[in-house]
C-alpha positions as CSV (number, residue, x, y, z in Angstrom):
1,X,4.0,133.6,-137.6
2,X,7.2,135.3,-135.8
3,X,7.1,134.7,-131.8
4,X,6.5,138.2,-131.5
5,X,3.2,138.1,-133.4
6,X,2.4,135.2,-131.2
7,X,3.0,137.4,-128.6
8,X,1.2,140.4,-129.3
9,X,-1.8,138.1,-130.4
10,X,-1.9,136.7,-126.5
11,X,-2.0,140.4,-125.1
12,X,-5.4,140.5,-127.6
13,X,-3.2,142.7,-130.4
14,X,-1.1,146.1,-130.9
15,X,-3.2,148.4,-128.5
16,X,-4.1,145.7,-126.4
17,X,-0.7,145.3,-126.2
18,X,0.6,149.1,-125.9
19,X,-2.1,149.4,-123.0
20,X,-0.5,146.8,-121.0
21,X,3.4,148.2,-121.4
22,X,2.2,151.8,-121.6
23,X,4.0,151.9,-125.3
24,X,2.4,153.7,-128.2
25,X,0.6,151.4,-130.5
26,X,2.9,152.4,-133.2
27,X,6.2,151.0,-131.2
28,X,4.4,147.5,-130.9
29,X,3.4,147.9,-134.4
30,X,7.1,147.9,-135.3
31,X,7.5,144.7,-133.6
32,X,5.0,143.0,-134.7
33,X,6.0,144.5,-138.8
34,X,9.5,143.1,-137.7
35,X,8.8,139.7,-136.4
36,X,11.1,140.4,-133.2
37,X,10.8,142.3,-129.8
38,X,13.9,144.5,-128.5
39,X,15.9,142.3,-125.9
40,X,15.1,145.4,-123.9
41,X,11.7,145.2,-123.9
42,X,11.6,141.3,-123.7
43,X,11.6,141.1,-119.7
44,X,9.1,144.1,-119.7
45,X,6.7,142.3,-121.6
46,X,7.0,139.0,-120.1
47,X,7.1,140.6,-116.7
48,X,3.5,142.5,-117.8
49,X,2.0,138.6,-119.4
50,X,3.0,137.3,-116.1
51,X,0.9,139.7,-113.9
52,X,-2.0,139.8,-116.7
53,X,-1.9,135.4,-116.2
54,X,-1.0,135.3,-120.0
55,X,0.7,131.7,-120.9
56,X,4.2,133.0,-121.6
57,X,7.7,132.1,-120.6
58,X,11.2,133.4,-121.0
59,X,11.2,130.5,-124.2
60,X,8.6,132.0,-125.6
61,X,10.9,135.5,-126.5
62,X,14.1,133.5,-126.9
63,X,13.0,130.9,-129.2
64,X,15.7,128.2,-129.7
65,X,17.1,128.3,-133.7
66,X,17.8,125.4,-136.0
67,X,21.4,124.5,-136.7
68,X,20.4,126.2,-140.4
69,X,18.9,129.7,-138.9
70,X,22.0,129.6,-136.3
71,X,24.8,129.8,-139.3
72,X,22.6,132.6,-141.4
């Protein structure tokens, strides 16, 4: 599962998810498709977990790499 799935999955899913950042479902939907969330976006969201209590830190959207995922 990519961290943004995780993510998305902690907000209770896509609309759950749209609700909280005022998105469109589809625009989370794309993140979650992708496996990644916009570096835009990534305080947004972690800003809307933190008000909501959600168990989510700046880690979880900048998740460290492997030496083998770093050299791809």
């Amino acid at each position: 599962m990519s961290y943004a799935q995780t993510i998305i999955e902690k907000f209770g899913g896509i609309r759950a998810t749209a609700a909280a950042l005022g998105r469109a479902p589809s625009t989370v939907r794309g993140w979650k498709v992708r496996g990644t969330i916009p570096d835009a976006e990534k305080p947004v969201v972690l800003d809307a977990a933190l008000r909501r209590g959600l168990p989510l830190s700046r880690d979880d959207f900048w998740p460290a790499q492997t030496p083998e995922e770093a050299t791809r």
